[in-house]
N, C-alpha and C positions, 0 to 999 in steps of 0.2 A: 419536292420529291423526297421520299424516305429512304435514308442507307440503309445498306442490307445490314443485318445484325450481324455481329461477328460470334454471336454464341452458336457454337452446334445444337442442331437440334437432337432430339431422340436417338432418330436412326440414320442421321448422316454419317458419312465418312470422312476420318481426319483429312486435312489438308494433305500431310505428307504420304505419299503414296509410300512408299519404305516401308514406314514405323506400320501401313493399315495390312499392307501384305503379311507382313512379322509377326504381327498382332496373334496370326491363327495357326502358327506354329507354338505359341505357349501349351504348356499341356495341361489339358483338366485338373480338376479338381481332384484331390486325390479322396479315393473311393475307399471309406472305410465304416467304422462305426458311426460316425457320422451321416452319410448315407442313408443310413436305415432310422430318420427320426419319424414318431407317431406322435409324440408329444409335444407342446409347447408349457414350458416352466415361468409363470408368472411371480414373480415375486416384489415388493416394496420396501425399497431401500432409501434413506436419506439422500438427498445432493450430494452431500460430503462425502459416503461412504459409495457413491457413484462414481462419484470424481478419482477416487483413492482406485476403485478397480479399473477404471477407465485407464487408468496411466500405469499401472501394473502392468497391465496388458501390451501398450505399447511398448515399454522396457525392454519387455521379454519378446515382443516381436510374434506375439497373435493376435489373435482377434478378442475377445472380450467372451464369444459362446465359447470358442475353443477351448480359452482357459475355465471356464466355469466346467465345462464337458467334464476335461480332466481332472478337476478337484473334487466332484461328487465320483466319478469314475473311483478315484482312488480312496474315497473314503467310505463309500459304499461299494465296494468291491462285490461281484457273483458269488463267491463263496458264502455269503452270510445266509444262513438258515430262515426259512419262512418265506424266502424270495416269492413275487407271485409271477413271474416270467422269463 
């Protein structure tokens, strides 16, 4: 006879009824520039210099778009002339 797997699946529910109740008290996402993307930014980078922003990223305690968002945010700012949107 086969034991049940102990891995959850997809859309089961944690064991701990608590933690699954609580779970849907966290609050969304927060709604901001982010929200509105139409785009997706392909770019090719080395391992090494993957790895380097990979961990940057955790440091500071975001995500890796996040931080990429803000570095182009702030180095192509709205203000620059010839914008096309």
């Amino acid at each position: 006879m086969r034991e049940r797997s102990t891995k959850r699946g997809f859309a089961s529910r944690p064991g701990d009824v608590e933690c699954w109740i609580k779970a849907s008290d966290t609050p969304p996402r927060r709604m901001d520039d982010a929200a509105a993307f139409t785009a997706r930014l392909t770019i090719d980078v080395t391992p090494t210099l993957r790895g380097r922003v990979k961990v940057a990223a955790f440091q500071r305690g975001v995500t890796v778009a996040d931080m990429l968002r803000e570095l182009l945010a702030r180095e192509f700012p709205h203000s620059h002339t010839g914008e096309l949107s």
